[in-house]
N, C-alpha and C positions, 0 to 999 in steps of 0.2 A: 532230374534233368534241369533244376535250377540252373539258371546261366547269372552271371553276373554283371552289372555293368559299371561304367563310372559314376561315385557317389554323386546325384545331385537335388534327389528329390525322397523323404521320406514316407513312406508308403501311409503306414500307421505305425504305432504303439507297440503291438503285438507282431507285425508282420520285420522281416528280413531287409535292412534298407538295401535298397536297390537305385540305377539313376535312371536319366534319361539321353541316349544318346543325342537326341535330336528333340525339337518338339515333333509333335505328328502333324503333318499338313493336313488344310482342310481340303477334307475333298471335293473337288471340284464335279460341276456338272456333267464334263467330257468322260471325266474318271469314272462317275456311274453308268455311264453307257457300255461298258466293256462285256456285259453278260447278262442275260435273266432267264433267269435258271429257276423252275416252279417246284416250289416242295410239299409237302403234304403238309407239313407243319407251318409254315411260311410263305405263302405262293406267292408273294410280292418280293422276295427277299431279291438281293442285287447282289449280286458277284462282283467282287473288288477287286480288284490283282493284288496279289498276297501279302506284299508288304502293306497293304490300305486297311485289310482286314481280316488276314490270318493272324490269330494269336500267336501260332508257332513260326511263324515264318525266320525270324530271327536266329531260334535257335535252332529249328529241324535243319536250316538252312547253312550254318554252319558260321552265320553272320557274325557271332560272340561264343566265347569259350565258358566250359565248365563254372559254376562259381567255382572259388579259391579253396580248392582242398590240398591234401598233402601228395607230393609227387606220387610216381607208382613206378620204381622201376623192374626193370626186365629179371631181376633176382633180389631175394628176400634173404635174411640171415638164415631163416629158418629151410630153406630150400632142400634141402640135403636130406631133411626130413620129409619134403612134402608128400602128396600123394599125389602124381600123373595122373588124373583121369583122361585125357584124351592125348595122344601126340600126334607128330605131322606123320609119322610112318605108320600109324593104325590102318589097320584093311576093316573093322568093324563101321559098321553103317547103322548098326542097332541104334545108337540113341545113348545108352542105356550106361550110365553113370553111378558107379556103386562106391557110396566113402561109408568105410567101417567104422565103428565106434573105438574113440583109441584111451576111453579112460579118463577124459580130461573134461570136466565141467567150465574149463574156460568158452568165454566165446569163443572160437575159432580154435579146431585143432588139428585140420585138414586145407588142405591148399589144390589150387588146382591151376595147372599153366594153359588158360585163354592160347590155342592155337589162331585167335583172329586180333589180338592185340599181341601177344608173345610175352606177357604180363603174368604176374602169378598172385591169386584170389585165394584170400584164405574164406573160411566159410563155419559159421556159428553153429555152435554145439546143438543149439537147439536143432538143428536140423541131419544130426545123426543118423546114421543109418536109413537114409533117405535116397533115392535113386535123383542124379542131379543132370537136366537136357540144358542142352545150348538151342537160346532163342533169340529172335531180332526183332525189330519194332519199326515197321517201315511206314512213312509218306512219300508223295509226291514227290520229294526234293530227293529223292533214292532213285527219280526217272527209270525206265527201260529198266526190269530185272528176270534175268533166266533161273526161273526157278527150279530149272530141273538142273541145275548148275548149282542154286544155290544147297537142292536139300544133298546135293554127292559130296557138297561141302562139310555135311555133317552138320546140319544145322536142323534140329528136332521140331521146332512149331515156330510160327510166327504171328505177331499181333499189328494188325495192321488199320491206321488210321481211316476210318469210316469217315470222320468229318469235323466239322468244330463249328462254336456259335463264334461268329465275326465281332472283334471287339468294336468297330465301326459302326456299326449300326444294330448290332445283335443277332443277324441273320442266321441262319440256321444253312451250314454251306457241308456238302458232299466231298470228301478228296476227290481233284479230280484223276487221279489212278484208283482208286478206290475199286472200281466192277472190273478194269480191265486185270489190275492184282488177284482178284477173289479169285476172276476164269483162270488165271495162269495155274496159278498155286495151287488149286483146285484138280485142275489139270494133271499137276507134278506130284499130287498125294500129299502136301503140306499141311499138318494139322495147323487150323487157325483159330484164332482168337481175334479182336476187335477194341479198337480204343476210340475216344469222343470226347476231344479235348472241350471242358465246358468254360464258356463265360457268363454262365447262370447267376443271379443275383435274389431267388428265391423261390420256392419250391414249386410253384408254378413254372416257372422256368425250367427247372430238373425235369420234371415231369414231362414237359413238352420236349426236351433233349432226349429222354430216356426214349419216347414214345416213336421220335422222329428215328432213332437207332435200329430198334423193332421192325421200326416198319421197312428199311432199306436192308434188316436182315432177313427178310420172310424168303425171297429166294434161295439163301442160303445156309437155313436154320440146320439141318442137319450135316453140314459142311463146318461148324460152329461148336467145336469140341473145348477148346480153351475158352477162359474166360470175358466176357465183355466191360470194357474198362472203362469209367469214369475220371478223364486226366485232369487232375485241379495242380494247376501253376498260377504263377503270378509271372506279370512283368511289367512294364513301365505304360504298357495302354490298358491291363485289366479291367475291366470293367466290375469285379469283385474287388478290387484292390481297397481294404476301407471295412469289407463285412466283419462283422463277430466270430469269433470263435466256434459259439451256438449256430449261429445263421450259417457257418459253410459246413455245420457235420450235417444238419438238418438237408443240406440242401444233397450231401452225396447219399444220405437215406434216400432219401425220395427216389434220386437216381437206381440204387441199386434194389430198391423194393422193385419199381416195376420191372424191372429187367429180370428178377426171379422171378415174378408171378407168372413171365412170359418163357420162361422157361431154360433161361440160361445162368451160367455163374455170374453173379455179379463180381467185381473185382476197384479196388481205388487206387491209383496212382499217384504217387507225392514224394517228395525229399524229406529228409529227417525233420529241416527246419520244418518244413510246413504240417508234417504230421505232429510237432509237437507242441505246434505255437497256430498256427492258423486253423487247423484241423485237431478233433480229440482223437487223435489218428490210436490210442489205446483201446478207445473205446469202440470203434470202427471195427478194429481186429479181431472183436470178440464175438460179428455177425456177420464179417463178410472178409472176402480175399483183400491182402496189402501187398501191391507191390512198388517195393524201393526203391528209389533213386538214390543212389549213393554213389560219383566217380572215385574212388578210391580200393584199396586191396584189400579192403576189410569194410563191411559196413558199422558196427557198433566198434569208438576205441576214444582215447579220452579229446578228442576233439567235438565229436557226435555221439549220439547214442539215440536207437528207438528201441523201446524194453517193448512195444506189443510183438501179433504174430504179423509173419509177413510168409508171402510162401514164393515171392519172385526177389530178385535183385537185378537194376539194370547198373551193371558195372561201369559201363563204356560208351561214350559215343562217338570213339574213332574207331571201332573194327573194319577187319577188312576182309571179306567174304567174297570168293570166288561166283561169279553170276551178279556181281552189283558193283559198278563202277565208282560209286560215291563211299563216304565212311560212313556207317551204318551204328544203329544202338544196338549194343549186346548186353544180354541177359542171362541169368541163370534162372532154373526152376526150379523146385526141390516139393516131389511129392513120391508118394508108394506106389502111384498108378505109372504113365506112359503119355504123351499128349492125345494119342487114340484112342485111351483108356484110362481120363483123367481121374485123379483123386484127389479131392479137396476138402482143405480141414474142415469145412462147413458143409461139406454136401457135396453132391453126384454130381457136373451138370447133368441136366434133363436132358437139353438135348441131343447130350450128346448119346444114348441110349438108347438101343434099338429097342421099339417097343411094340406093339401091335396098336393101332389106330385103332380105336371105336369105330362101329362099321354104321355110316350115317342113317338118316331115312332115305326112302326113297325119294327123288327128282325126278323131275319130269324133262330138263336142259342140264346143260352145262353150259360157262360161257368160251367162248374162245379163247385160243391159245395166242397170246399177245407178246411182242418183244421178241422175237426169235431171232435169236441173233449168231453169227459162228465167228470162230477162232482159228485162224488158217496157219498150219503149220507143215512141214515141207511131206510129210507121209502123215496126215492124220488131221482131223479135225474137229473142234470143241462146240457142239451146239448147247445153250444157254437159252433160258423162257420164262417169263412169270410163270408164278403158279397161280394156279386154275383150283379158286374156290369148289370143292367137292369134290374135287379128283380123288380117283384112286390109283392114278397110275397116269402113264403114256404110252402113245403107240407110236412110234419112230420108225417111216417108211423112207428108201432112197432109190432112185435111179439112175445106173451110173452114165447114161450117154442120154445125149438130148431129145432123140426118139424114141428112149428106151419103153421097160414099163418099171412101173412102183414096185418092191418087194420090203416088205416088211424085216427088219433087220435089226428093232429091241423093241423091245414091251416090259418099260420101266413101272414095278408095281408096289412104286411108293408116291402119292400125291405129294409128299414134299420135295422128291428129288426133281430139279431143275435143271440139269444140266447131263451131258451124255458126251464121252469119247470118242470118236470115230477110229481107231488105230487101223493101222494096216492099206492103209490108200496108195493107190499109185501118186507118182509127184506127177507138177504141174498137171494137174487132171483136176476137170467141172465135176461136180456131182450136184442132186438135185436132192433135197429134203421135205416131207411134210410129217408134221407131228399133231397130234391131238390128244387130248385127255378125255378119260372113261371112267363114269362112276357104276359101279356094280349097284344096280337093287335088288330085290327079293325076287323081281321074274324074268329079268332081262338087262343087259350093260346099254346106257345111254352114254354117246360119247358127242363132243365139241366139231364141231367144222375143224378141217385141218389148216394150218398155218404154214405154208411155203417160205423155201429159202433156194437161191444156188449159189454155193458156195465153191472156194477151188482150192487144192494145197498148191501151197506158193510158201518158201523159205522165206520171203519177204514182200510186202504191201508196195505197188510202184504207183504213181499217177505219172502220167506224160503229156509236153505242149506238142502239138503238130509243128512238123519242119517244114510240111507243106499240106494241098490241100487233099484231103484225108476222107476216103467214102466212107460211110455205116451202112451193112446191110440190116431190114428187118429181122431178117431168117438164117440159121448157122444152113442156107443152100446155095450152090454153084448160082440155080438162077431165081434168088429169091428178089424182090424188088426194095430199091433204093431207101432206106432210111432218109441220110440226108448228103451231103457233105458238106464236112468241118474243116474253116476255114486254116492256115496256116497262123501258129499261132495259140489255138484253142486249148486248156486243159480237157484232158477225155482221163478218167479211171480204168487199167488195165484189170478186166477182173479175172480172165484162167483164161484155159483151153481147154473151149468146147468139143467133144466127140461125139459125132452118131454113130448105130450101131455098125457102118458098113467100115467105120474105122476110120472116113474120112474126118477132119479137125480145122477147126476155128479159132480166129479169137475174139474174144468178148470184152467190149467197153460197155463204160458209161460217160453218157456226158448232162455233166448237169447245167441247168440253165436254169437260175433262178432259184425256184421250190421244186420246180421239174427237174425230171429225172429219165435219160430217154436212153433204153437198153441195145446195140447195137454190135452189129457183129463183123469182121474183115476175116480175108485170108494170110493176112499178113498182121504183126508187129512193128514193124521198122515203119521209119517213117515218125518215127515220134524220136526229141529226147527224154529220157526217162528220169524221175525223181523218186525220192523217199515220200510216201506218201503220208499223208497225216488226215483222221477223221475227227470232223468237229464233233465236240462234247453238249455242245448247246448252241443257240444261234447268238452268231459271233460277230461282231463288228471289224471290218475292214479297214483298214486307218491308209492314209497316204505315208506316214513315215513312222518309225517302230516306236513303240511307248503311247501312253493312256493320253497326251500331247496331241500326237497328232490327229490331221481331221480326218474326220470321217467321211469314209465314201461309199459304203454300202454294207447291208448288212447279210450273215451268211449264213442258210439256214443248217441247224442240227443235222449230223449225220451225215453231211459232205463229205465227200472225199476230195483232198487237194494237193497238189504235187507241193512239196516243202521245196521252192527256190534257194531259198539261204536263210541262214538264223543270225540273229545280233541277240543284243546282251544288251538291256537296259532298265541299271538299278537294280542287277541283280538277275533280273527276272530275263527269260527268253520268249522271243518275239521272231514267228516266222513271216519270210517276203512269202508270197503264194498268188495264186493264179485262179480270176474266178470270174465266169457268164453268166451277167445280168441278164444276156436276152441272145440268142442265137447268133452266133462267128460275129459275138462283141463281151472284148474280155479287158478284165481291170485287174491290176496288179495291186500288189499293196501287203499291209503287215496286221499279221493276228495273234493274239497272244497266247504264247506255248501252255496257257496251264490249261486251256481250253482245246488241246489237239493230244489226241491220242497217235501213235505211230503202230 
């Protein structure tokens, strides 16, 4: 995924010259203000807006093109011979890509026409008789994707960016679609994988990247069938730009030692160039997974060539995939197993493995079930949680009306699973959650306090400002008493429609003020206009006018919900106007920045 730029500046000796579009500005004070976001590995770290201090922002971003390979057009001499593995009029949804062996030790002696470019891929010998899945590599800059759109697309696994250390100050930063992608795709049965673009500069470094990876995968360890990827690029702000040869293999060991120890495939990502000149990317090959970066319709030909193993190729970074509005990186995979049923030239992952758990000692506690969070979809809903040190499981109780009672409706009995499907829901319907986790001892099950949620299916997330002034009651009754009323004007969060059992129905807001948050109910909807709702990622600053520029007016705690007024476009990056109560029927308008809002 090397990108090119204009010649201006030589990196090193050894390394690919590359220029500088621009210099990079200094960042300024206002510009740090934009986020703080606490990590386990970095708890001071600062969130930049992405062109300040994402590595990839350039290229995921679609800012520069390809470096300068050889064209790739829609037909090859050799076409007439190739082998179709996939076409548009296929009804197969298997995955499951079979190139025969045709005799020939050449590299390449099988072809395959990419239905998401219309390109035709030839594919090296080495990888005969090998079953070959179509996969993608998504960030952030891939916004909003339907995943249950994309895998009818026929799209087999996907590797999706977890995070990258900021070349601006080093930060250790999370994508921020990163957990709402895992819940989707998770969701939609998508086998996943993981990538963690590094700008590590020595094995401490790695170590602290690898560890930081770990630990944001623990929710979703057995969700984590494909490989976890260590991305080593370069480009014009690297902050490795300059290291030895030795010092960047040394530094993707490190990486991918912990990540086996903890029990996943390790995997490296790189271009020819860098596997052969920056990286001993031969020697890499021969302990752990390679995957290529090569845009062109062959990877090895006399322009490039990598003689180690490699077991991915990302062919493409314009594909076009039904469920994802942007152009997307497309890959192949080529193994004996399946992405459900990985096989890798070096090993099983672990976890992805059903296995029987060691059955612990006995405890005396558990701790609480924390972060319970859901995913609201128009008949069904996605509940999501950390996991709970010593669990053996969970108990997932609902109630479906607001007077209702609890009945117990799964008892999940694997301490690592975190997340559970609700299918089958009436639409726009409230329902009520509580889960906790149980460890088995030798004479009796100890289980957690439970953890509440109510959640509601809704096709889509609204917040709305009052057109006028607007009651809340405390209570979904005829004659419950007065909440408050909100002034005309006010954002409030439309959250479902409440039902008791006698059939009668509500509707249910939130309006937040401040760090407060005060739950309230009408017999009506109207009376608001309605918006695209957006939930903050972190606590966010409010600016008077869009960009890291303007001043600041207040700041907006985590987990807000805010009506999305209008978007602008500044430097690339998106910037919502939004509506928000510092203090009871008194509201300020103003602009936050899109990488920090989930919709």
């Amino acid at each position: 995924m090397r990108k090119k730029f204009l010649i201006s500046t030589l990196l090193s000796v050894s390394m690919i010259v590359s220029s500088l579009s621009g210099i990079p500005r200094t960042v300024s004070a206002a510009d740090q203000q934009i986020a703080q976001i606490a990590t386990q590995a970095d708890p001071a770290a600062s969130e930049l807006p992405p062109e300040e201090n994402d590595p990839g922002y350039e290229r995921l971003s679609g800012a520069y093109e390809p470096a300068a390979e050889e064209n790739i057009s829609g037909n090859t001499e050799n076409e007439t011979n190739s082998v179709s593995t996939r076409s548009s009029g296929t009804t197969d949804t298997s995955g499951f890509l079979s190139v025969n062996p045709a005799g020939s030790r050449l590299k390449g002696y099988a072809s395959t026409v990419s239905s998401y470019t219309g390109k035709t891929y030839t594919h090296a010998s080495d990888h005969d008789g090998l079953n070959i899945y179509n996969g993608i590599d998504v960030s952030y800059h891939q916004g909003d994707i339907n995943w249950e759109n994309v895998k009818a697309a026929g799209i087999d696994f996907a590797i999706l960016r977890l995070g990258y250390r900021g070349y601006s100050n080093g930060s250790l930063v999370t994508d921020s679609k990163f957990a709402a992608y895992m819940q989707d795709a998770i969701a939609a049965g998508m086998p996943l994988g993981v990538y963690f673009w590094t700008e590590a500069i020595n094995v401490d470094e790695a170590v602290q990247e690898a560890q930081y990876v770990v630990d944001k995968l623990a929710p979703y360890k057995t969700s984590i069938t494909m490989p976890v990827v260590i991305d080593w690029e370069l480009n014009s702000n690297s902050r490795h730009g300059g290291l030895s040869q030795e010092t960047n293999t040394t530094i993707c060991t490190a990486f991918c030692d912990l990540v086996k120890q903890n029990g996943y495939t390790p995997m490296i990502y790189a271009n020819i160039s860098d596997l052969n000149n920056n990286l001993d990317g031969v020697g890499l090959s021969q302990k752990y997974e390679i995957w290529v970066a090569r845009y062109n319709n062959i990877v090895n030909n006399s322009t490039a060539s990598f003689y180690g193993n490699y077991s991915m190729w990302q062919y493409s970074s314009s594909g076009s995939v039904n469920g994802i509005s942007t152009k997307v990186d497309m890959n192949y995979w080529y193994t004996l197993g399946s992405p459900s049923s990985p096989v890798f030239s070096h090993g099983t992952t672990q976890g992805a493995i059903a296995t029987a758990t060691p059955t612990p000692d006995d405890i005396d506690s558990l701790d609480d079930v924390e972060n319970l969070s859901a995913k609201s979809y128009s008949k069904k809903l996605v509940l999501s949680w950390d996991d709970v040190e010593d669990a053996d499981g969970y108990q997932i109780y609902r109630k479906d009306s607001y007077n209702g009672s609890y009945k117990k409706v799964k008892q999940l009995a694997d301490g690592d699973t975190t997340s559970w499907t609700n299918s089958g829901l009436s639409k726009n319907h409230e329902y009520y959650y509580k889960v906790r986790a149980f460890h088995k001892n030798s004479d009796k099950t100890v289980y957690s306090e439970y953890a509440l949620i109510t959640a509601a299916t809704k096709a889509s997330c609204q917040s709305g400002i009052t057109k006028k002034n607007f009651v809340l009651y405390k209570k979904p009754l005829k004659s419950s008493a007065k909440l408050m009323t909100v002034k005309k004007g006010m954002p409030l969060e439309y959250v479902g429609v409440t039902y008791r059992k006698n059939g009668n129905k509500f509707h249910h807001f939130r309006y937040y003020v401040s760090s407060k948050v005060y739950d309230g109910y009408s017999r009506t909807r109207s009376g608001l206009t309605y918006y695209t709702q957006g939930i903050t990622t972190a606590k966010l600053n409010l600016r008077k006018t869009a960009g890291t520029s303007g001043r600041l007016l207040t700041s907006i705690p985590k987990n807000t919900a805010l009506p999305l007024l209008r978007t602008k476009r500044v430097k690339k990056a998106t910037w919502y106007r939004v509506a928000f109560s510092t203090k009871k029927n008194t509201v300020i308008t103003g602009y936050v920045s899109g990488s920090y809002i989930n919709k």
